[in-house]
HTML snippet that shows the backbone in 3Dmol.js (N, CA, C, O; Angstrom):
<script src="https://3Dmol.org/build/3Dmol-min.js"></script>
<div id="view" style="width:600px;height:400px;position:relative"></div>
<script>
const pdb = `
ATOM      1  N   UNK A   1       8.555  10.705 -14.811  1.00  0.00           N
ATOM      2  CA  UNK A   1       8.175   9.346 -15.130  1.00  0.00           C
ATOM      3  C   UNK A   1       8.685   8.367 -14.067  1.00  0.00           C
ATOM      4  O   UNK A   1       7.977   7.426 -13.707  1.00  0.00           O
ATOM      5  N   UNK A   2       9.919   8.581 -13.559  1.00  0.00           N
ATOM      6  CA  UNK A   2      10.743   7.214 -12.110  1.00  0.00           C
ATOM      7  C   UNK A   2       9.648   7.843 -11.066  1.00  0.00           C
ATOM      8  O   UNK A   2       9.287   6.979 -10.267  1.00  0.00           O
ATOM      9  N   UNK A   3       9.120   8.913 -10.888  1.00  0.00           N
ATOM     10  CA  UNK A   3       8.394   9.018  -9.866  1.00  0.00           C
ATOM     11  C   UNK A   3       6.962   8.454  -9.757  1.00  0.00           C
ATOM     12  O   UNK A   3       6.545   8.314  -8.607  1.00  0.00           O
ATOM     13  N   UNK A   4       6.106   8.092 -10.814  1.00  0.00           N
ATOM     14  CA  UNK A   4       5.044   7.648 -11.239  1.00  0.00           C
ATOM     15  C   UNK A   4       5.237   5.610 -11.040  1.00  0.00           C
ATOM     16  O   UNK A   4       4.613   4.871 -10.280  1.00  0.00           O
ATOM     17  N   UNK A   5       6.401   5.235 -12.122  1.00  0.00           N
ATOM     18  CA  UNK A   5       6.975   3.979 -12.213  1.00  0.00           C
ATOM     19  C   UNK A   5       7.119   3.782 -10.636  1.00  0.00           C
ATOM     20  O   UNK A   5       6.560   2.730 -10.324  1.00  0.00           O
ATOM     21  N   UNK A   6       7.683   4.439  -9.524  1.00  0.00           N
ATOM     22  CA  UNK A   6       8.219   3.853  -8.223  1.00  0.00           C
ATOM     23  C   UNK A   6       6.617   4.022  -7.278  1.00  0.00           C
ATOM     24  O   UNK A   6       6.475   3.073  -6.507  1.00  0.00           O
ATOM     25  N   UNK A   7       5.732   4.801  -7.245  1.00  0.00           N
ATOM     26  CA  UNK A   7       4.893   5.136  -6.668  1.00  0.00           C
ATOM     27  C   UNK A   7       3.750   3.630  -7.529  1.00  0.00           C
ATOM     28  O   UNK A   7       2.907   2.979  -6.912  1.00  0.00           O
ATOM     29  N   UNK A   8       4.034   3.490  -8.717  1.00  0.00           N
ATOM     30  CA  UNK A   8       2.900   2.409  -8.956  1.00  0.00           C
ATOM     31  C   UNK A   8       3.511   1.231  -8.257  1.00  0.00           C
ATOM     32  O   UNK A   8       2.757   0.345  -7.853  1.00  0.00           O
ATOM     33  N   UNK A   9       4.858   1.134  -8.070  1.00  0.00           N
ATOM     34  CA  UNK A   9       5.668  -0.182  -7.664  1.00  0.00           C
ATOM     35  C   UNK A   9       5.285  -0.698  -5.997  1.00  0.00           C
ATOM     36  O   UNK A   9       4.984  -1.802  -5.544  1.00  0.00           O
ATOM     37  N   UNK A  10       5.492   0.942  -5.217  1.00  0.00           N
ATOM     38  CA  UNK A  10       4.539   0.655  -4.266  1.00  0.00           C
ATOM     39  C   UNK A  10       3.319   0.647  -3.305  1.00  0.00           C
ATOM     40  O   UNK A  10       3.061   0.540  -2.106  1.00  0.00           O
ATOM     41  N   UNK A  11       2.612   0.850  -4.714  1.00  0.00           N
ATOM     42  CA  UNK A  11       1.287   0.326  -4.774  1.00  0.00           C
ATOM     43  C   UNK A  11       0.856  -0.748  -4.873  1.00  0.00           C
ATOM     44  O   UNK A  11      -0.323  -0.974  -4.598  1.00  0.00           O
ATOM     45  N   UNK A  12       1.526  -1.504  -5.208  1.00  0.00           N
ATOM     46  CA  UNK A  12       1.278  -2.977  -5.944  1.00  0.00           C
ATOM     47  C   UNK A  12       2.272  -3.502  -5.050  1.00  0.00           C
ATOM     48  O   UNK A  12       2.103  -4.719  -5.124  1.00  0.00           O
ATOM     49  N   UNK A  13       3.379  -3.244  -4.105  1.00  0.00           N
ATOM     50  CA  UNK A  13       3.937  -3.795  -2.947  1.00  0.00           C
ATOM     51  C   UNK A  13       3.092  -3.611  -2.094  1.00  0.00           C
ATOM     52  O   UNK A  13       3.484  -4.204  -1.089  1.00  0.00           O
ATOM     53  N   UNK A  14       1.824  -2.965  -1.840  1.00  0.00           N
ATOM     54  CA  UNK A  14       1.093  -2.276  -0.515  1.00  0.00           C
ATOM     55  C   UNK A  14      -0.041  -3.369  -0.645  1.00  0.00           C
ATOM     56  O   UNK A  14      -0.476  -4.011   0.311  1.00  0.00           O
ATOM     57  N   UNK A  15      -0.432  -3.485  -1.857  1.00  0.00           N
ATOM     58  CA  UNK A  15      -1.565  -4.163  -2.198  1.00  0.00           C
ATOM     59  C   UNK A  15      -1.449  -5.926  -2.036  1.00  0.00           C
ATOM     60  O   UNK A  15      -2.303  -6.652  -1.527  1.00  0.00           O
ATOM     61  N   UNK A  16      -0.028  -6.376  -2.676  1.00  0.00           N
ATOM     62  CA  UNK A  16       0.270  -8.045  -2.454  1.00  0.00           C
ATOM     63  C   UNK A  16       0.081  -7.932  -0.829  1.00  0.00           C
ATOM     64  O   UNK A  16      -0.949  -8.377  -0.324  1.00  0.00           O
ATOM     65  N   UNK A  17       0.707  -7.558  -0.334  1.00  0.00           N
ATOM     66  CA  UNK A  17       0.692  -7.144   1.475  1.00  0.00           C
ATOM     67  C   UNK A  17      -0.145  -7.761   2.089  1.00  0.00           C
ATOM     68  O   UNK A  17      -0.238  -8.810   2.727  1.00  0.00           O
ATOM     69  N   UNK A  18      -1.244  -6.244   1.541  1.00  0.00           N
ATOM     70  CA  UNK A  18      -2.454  -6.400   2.219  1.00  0.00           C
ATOM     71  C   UNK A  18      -3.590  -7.587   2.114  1.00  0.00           C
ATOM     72  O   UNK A  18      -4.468  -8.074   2.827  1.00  0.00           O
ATOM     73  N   UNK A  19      -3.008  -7.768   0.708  1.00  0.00           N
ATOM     74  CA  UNK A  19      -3.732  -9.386   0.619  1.00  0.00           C
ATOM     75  C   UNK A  19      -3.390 -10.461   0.826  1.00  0.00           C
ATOM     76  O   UNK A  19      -4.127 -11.432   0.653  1.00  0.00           O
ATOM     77  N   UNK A  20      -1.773 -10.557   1.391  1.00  0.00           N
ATOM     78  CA  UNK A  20      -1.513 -11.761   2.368  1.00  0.00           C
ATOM     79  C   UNK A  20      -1.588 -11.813   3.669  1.00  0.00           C
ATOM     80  O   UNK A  20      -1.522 -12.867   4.300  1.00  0.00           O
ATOM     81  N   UNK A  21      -1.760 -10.455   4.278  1.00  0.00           N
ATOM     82  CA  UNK A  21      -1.792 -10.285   5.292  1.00  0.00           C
ATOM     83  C   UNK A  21      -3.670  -9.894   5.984  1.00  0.00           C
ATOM     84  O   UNK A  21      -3.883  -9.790   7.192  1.00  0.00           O
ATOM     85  N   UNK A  22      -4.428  -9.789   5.256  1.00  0.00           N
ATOM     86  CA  UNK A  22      -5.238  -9.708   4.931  1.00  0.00           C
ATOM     87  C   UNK A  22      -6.310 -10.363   6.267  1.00  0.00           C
ATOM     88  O   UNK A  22      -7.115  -9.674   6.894  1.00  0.00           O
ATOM     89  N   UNK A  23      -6.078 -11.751   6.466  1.00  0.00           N
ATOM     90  CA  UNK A  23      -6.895 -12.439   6.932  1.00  0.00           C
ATOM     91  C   UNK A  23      -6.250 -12.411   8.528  1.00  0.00           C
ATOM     92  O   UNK A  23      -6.924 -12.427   9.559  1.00  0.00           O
ATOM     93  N   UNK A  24      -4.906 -12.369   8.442  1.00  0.00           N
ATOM     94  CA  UNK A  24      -4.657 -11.925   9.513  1.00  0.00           C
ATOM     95  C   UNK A  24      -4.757 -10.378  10.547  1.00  0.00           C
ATOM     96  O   UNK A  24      -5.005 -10.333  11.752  1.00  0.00           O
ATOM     97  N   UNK A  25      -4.575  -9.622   9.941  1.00  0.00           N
ATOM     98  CA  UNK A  25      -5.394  -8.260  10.135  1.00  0.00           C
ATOM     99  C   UNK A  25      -6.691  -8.583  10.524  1.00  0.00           C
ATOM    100  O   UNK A  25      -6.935  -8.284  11.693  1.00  0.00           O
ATOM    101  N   UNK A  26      -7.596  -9.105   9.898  1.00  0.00           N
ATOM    102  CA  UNK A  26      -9.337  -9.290  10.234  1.00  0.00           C
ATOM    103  C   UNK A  26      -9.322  -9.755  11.699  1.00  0.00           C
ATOM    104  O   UNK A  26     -10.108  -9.250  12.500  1.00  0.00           O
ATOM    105  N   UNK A  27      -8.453 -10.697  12.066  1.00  0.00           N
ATOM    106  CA  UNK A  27      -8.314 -11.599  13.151  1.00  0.00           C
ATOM    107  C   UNK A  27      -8.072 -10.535  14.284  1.00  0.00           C
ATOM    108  O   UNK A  27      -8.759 -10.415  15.299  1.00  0.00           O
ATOM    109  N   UNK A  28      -6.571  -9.506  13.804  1.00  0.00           N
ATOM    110  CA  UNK A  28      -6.193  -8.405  15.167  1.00  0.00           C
ATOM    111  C   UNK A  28      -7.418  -7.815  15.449  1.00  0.00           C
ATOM    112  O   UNK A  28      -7.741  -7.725  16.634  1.00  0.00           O
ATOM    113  N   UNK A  29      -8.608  -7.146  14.069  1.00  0.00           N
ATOM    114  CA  UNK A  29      -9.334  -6.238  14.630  1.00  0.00           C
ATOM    115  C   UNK A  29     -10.436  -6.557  15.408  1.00  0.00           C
ATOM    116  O   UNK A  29     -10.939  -5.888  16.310  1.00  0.00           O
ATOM    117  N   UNK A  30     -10.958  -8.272  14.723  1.00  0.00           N
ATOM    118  CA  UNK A  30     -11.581  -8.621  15.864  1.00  0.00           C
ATOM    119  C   UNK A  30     -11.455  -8.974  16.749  1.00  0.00           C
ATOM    120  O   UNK A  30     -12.533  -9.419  17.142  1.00  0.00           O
ATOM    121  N   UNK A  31     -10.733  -9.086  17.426  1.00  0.00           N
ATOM    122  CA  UNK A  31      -9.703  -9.437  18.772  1.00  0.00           C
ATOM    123  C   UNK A  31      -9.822  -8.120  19.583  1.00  0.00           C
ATOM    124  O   UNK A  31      -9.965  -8.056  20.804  1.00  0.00           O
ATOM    125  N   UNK A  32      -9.739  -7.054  18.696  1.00  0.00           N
ATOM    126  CA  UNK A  32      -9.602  -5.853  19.404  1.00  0.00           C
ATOM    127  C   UNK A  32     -10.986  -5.440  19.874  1.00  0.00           C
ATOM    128  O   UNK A  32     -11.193  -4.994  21.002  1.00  0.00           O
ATOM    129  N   UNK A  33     -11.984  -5.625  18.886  1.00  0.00           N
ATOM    130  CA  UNK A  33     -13.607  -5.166  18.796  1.00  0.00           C
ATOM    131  C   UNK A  33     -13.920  -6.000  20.526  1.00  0.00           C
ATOM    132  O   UNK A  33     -14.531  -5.513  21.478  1.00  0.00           O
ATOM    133  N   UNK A  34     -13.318  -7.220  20.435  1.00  0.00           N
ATOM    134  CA  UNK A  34     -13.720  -7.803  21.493  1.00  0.00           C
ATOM    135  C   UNK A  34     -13.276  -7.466  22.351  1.00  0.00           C
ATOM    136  O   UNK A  34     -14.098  -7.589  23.259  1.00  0.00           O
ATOM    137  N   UNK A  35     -12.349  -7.049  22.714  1.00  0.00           N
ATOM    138  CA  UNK A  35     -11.444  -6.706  24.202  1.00  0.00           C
ATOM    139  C   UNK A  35     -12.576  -5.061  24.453  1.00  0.00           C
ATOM    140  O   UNK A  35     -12.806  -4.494  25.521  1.00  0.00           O
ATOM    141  N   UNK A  36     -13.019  -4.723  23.208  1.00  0.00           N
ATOM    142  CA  UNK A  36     -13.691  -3.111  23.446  1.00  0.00           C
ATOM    143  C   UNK A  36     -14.610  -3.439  24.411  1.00  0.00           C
ATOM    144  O   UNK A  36     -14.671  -3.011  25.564  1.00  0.00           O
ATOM    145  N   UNK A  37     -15.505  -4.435  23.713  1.00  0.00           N
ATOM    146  CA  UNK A  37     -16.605  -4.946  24.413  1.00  0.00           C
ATOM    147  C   UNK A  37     -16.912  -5.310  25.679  1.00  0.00           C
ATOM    148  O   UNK A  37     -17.909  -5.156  26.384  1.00  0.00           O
ATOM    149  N   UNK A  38     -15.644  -5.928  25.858  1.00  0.00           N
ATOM    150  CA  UNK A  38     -15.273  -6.276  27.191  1.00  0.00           C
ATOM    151  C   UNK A  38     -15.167  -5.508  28.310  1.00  0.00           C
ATOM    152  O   UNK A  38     -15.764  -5.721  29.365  1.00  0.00           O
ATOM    153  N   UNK A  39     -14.241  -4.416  28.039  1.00  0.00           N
ATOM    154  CA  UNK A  39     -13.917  -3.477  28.671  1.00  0.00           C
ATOM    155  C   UNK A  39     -15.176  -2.222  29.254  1.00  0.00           C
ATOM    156  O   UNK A  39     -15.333  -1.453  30.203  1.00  0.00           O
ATOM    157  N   UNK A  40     -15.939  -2.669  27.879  1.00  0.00           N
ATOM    158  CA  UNK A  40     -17.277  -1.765  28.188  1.00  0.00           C
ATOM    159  C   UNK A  40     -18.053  -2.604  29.099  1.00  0.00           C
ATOM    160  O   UNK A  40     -18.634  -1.953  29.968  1.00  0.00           O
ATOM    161  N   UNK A  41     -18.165  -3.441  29.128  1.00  0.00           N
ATOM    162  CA  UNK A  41     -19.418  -4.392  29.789  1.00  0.00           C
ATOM    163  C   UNK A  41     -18.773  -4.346  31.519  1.00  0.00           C
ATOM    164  O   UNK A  41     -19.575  -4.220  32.444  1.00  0.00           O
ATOM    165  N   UNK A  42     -17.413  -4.450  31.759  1.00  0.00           N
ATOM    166  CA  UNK A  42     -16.840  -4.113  32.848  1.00  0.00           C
ATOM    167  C   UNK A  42     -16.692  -2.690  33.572  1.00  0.00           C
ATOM    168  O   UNK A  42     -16.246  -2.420  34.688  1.00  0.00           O
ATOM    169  N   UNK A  43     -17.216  -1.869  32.561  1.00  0.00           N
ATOM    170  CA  UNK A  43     -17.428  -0.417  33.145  1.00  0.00           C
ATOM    171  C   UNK A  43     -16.129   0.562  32.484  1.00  0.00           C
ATOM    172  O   UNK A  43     -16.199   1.784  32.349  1.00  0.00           O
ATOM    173  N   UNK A  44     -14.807  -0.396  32.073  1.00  0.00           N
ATOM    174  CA  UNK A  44     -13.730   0.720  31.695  1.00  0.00           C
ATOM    175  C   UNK A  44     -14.281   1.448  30.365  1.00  0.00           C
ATOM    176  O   UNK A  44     -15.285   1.168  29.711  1.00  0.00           O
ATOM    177  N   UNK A  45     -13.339   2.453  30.161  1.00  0.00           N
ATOM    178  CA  UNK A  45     -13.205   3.516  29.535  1.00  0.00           C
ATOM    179  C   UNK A  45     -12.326   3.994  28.972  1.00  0.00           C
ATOM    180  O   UNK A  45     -11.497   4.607  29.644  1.00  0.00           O
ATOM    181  N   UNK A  46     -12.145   3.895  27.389  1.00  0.00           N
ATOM    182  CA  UNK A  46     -10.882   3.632  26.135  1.00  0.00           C
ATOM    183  C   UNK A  46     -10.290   4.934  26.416  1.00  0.00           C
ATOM    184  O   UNK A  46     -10.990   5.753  27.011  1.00  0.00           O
ATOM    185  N   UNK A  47      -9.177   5.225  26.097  1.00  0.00           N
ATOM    186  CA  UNK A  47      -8.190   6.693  26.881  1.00  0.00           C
ATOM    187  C   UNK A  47      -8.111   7.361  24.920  1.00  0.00           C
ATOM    188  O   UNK A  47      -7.535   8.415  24.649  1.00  0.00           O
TER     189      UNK A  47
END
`;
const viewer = $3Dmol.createViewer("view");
viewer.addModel(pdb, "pdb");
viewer.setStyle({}, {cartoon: {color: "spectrum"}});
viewer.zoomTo();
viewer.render();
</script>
């Protein structure tokens, strides 16, 4: 049962997280999508 109780605890620590952090994450990946783009249109090549 403490193993169920601690595993729901951080679930629900993973989850507040991800939803404050949320909008900021969206921001890194499109930041990243763009630098891909970039890199492609310049000829490089992701390792």
């Amino acid at each position: 049962m403490a193993k169920k109780k601690n595993m729901q605890n951080s679930l629900f620590e993973w989850a507040y997280t991800n939803r404050k952090m949320g909008s900021k994450t969206a921001d890194i990946l499109k930041s990243v999508g763009e630098v891909n783009k970039l890199l492609d249109s310049v000829g490089k090549k992701k390792k």
